[in-house]
PyMOL Python script that loads the backbone (N, CA, C, O; Angstrom):
from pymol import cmd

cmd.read_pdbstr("""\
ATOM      1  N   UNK A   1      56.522  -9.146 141.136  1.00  0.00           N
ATOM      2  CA  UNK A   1      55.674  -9.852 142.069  1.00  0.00           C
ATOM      3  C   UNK A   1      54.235  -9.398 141.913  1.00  0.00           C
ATOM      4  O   UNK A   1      53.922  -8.453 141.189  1.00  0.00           O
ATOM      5  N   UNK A   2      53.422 -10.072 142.585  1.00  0.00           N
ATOM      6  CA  UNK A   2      52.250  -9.893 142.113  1.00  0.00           C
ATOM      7  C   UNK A   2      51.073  -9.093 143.424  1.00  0.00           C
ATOM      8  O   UNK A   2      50.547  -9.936 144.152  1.00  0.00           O
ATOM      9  N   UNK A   3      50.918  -8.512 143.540  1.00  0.00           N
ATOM     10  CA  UNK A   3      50.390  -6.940 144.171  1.00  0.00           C
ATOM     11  C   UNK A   3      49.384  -7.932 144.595  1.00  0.00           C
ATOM     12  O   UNK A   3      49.172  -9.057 144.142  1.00  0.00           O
ATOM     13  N   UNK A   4      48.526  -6.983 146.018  1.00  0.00           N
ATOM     14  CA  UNK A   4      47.508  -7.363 146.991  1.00  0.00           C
ATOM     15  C   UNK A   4      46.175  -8.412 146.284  1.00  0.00           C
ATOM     16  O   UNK A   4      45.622  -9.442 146.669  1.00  0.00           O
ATOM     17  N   UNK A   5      46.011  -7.349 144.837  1.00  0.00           N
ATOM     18  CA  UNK A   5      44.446  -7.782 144.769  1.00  0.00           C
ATOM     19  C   UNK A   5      44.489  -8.841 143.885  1.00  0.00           C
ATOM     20  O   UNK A   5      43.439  -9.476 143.786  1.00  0.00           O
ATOM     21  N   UNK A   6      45.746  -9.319 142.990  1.00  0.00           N
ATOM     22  CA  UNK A   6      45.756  -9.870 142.448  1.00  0.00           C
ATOM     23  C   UNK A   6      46.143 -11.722 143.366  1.00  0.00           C
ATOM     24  O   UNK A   6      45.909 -12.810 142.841  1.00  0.00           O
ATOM     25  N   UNK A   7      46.644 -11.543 144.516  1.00  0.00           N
ATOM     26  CA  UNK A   7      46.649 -12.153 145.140  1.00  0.00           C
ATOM     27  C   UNK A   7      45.096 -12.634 145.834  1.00  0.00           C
ATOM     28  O   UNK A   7      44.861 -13.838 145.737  1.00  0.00           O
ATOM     29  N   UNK A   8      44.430 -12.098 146.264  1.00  0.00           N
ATOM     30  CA  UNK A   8      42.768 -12.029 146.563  1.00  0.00           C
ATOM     31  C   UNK A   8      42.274 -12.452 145.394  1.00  0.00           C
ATOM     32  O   UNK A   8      41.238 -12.987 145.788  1.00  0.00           O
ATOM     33  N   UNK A   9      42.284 -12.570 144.384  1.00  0.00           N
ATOM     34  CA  UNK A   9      41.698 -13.258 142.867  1.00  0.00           C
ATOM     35  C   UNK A   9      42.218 -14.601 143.534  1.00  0.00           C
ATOM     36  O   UNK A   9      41.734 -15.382 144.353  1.00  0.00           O
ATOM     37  N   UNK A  10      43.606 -14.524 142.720  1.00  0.00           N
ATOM     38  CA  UNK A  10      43.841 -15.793 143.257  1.00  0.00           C
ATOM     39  C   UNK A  10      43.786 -16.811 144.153  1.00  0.00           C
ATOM     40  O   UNK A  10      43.850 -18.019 143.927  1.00  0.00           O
ATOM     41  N   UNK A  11      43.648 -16.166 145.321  1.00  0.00           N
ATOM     42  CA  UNK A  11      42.869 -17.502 146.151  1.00  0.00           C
ATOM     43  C   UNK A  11      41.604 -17.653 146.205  1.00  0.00           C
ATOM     44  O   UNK A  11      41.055 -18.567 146.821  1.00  0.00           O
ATOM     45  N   UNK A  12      41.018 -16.761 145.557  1.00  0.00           N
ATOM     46  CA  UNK A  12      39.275 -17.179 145.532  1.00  0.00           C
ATOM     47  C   UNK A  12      39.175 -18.010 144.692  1.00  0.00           C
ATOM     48  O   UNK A  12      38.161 -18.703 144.780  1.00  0.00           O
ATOM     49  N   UNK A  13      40.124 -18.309 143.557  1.00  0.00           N
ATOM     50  CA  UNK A  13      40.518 -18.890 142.364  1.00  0.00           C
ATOM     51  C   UNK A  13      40.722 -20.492 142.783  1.00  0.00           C
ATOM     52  O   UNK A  13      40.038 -21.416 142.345  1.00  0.00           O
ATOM     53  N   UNK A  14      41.443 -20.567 143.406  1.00  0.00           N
ATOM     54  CA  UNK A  14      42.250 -21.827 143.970  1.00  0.00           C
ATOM     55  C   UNK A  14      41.070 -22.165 145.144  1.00  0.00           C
ATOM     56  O   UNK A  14      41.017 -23.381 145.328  1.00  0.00           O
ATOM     57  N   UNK A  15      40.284 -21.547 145.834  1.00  0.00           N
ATOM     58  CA  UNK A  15      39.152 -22.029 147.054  1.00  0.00           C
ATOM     59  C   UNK A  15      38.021 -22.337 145.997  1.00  0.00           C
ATOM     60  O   UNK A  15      37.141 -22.994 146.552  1.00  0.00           O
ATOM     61  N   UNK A  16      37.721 -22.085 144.608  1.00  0.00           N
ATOM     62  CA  UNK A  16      36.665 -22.543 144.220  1.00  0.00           C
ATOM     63  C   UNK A  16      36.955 -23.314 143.244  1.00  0.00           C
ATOM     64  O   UNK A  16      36.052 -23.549 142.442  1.00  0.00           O
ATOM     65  N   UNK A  17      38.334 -23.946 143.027  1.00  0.00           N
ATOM     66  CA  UNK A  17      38.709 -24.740 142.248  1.00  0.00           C
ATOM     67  C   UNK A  17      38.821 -26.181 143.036  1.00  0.00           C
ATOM     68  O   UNK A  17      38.445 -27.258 142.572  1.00  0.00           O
ATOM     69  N   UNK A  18      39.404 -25.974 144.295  1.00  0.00           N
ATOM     70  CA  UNK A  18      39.176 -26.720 145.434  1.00  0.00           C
ATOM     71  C   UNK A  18      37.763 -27.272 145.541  1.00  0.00           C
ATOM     72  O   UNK A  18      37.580 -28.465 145.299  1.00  0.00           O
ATOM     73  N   UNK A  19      37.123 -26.772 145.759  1.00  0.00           N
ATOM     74  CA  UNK A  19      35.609 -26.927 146.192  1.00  0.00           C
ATOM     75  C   UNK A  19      34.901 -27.788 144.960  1.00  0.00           C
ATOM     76  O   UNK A  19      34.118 -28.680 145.286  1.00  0.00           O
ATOM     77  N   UNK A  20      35.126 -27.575 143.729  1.00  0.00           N
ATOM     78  CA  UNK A  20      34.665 -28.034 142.458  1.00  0.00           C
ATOM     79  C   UNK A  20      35.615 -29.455 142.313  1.00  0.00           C
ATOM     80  O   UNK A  20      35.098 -30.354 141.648  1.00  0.00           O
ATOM     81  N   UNK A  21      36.844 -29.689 142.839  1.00  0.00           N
ATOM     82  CA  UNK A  21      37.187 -31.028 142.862  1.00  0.00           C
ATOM     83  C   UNK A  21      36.693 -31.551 143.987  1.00  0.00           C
ATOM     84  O   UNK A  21      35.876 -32.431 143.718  1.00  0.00           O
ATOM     85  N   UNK A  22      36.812 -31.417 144.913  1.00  0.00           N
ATOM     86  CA  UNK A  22      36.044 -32.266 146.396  1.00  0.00           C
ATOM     87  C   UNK A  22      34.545 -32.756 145.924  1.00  0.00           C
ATOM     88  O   UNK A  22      34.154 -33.897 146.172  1.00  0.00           O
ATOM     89  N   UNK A  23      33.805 -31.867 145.276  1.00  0.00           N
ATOM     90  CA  UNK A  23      32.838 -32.481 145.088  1.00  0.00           C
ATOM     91  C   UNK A  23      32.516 -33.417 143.770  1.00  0.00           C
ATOM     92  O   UNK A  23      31.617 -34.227 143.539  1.00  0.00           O
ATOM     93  N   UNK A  24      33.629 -32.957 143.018  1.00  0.00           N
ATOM     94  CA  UNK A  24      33.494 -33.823 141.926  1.00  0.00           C
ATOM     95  C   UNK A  24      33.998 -35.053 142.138  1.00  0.00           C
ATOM     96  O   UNK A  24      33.568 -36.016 141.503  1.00  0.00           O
ATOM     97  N   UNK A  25      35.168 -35.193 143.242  1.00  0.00           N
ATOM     98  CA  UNK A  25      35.298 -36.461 143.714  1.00  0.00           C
ATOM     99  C   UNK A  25      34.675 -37.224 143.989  1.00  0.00           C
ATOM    100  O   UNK A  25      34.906 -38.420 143.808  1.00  0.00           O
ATOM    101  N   UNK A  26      33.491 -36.650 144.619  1.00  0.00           N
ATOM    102  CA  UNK A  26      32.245 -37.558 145.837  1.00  0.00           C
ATOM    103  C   UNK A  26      31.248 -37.675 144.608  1.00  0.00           C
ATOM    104  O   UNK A  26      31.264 -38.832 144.190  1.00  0.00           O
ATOM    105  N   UNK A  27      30.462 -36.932 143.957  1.00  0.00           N
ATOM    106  CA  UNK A  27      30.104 -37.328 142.649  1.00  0.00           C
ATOM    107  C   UNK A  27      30.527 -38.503 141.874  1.00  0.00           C
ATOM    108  O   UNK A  27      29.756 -39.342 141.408  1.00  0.00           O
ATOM    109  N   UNK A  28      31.721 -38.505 141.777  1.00  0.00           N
ATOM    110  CA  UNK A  28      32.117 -39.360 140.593  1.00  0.00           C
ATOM    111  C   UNK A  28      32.245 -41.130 141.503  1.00  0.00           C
ATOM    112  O   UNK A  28      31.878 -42.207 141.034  1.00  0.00           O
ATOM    113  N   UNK A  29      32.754 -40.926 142.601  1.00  0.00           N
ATOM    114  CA  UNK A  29      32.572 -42.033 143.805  1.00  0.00           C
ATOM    115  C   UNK A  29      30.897 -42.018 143.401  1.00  0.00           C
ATOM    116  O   UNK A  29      31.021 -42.253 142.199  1.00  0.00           O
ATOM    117  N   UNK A  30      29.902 -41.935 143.546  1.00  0.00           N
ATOM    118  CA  UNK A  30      29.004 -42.049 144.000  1.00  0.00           C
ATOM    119  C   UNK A  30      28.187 -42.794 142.727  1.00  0.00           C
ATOM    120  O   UNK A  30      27.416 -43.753 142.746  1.00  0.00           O
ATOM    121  N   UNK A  31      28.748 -41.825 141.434  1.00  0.00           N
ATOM    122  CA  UNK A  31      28.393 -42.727 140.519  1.00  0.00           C
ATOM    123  C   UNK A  31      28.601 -44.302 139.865  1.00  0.00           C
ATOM    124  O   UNK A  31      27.830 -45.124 139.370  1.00  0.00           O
ATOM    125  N   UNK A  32      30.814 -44.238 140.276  1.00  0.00           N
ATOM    126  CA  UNK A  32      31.004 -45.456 140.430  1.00  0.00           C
ATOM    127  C   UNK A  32      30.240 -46.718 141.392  1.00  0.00           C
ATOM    128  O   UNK A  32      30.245 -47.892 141.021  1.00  0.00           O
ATOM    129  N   UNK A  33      29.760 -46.372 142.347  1.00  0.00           N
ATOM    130  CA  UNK A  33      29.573 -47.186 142.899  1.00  0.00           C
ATOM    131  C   UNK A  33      27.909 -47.463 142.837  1.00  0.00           C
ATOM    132  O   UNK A  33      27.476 -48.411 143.493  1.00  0.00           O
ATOM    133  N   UNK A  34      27.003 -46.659 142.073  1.00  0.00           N
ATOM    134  CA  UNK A  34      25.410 -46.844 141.468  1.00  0.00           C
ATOM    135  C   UNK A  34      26.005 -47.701 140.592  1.00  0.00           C
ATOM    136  O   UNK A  34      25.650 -48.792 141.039  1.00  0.00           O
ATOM    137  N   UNK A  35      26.682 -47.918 139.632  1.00  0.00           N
ATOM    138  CA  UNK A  35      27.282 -48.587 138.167  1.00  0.00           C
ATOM    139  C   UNK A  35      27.873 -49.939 139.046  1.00  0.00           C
ATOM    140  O   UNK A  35      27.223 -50.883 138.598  1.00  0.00           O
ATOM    141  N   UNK A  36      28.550 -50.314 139.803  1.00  0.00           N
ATOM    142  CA  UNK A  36      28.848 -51.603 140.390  1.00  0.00           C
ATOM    143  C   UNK A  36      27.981 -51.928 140.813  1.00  0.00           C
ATOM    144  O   UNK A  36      27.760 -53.135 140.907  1.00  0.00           O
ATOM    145  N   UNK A  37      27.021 -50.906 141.298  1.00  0.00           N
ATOM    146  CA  UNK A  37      25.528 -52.137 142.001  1.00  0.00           C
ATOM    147  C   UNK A  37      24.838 -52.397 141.321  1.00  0.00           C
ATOM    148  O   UNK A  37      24.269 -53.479 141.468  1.00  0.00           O
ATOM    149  N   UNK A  38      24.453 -51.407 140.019  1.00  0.00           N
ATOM    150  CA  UNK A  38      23.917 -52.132 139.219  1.00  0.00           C
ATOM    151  C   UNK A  38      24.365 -53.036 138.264  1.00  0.00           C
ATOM    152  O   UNK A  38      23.368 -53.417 137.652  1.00  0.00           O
ATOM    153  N   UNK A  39      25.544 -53.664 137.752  1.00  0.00           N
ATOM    154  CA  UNK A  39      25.955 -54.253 137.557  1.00  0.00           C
ATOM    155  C   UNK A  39      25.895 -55.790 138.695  1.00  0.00           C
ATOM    156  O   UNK A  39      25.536 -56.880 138.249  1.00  0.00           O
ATOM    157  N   UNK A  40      26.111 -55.685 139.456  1.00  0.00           N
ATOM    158  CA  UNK A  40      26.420 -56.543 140.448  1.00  0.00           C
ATOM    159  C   UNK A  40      25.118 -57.417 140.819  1.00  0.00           C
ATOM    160  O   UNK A  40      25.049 -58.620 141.070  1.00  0.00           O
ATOM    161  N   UNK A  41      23.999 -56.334 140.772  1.00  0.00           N
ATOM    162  CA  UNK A  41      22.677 -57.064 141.106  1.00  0.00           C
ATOM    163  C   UNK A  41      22.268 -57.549 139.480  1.00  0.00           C
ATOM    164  O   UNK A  41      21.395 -58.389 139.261  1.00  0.00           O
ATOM    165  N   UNK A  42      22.693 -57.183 138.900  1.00  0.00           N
ATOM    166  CA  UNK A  42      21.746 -57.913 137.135  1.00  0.00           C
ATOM    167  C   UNK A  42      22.459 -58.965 136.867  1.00  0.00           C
ATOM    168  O   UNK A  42      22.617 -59.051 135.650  1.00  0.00           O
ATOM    169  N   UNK A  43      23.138 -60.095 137.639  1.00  0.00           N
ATOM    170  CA  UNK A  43      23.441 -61.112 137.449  1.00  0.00           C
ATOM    171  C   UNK A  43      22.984 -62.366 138.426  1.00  0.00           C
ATOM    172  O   UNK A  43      23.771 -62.960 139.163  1.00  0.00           O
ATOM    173  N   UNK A  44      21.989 -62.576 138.339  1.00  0.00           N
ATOM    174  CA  UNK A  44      21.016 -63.238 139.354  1.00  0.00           C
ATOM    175  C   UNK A  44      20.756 -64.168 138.618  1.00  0.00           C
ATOM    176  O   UNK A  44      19.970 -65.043 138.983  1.00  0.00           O
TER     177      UNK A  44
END
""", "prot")
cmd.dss("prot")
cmd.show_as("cartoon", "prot")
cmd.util.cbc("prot")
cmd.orient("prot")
C-alpha cells in the first residue's frame, strides 16, 4: 500500500490535473464558439 506522503503527491496530482481540465474545457468551449460566430457572420 502506498504510505502517507505518497498519498499527499497524489492528490495534489489529481487537484491539478482537475483544475487543468475544467479549464481546458471552458477554453476549448470558448474557442468553439469564436469559430461558429465567425463562421456564421461571414455569410452575409
Amino acid at each position: 500500500m502506498a504510505d502517507q506522503t505518497d498519498m499527499k503527491a497524489h492528490e495534489s496530482t489529481y487537484h491539478s490535473v482537475l483544475g487543468m481540465l475544467k479549464y481546458g474545457a471552458v477554453g476549448c468551449f470558448l474557442i468553439a464558439a469564436i469559430v461558429i460566430w465567425l463562421i456564421s457572420s461571414g455569410h452575409k
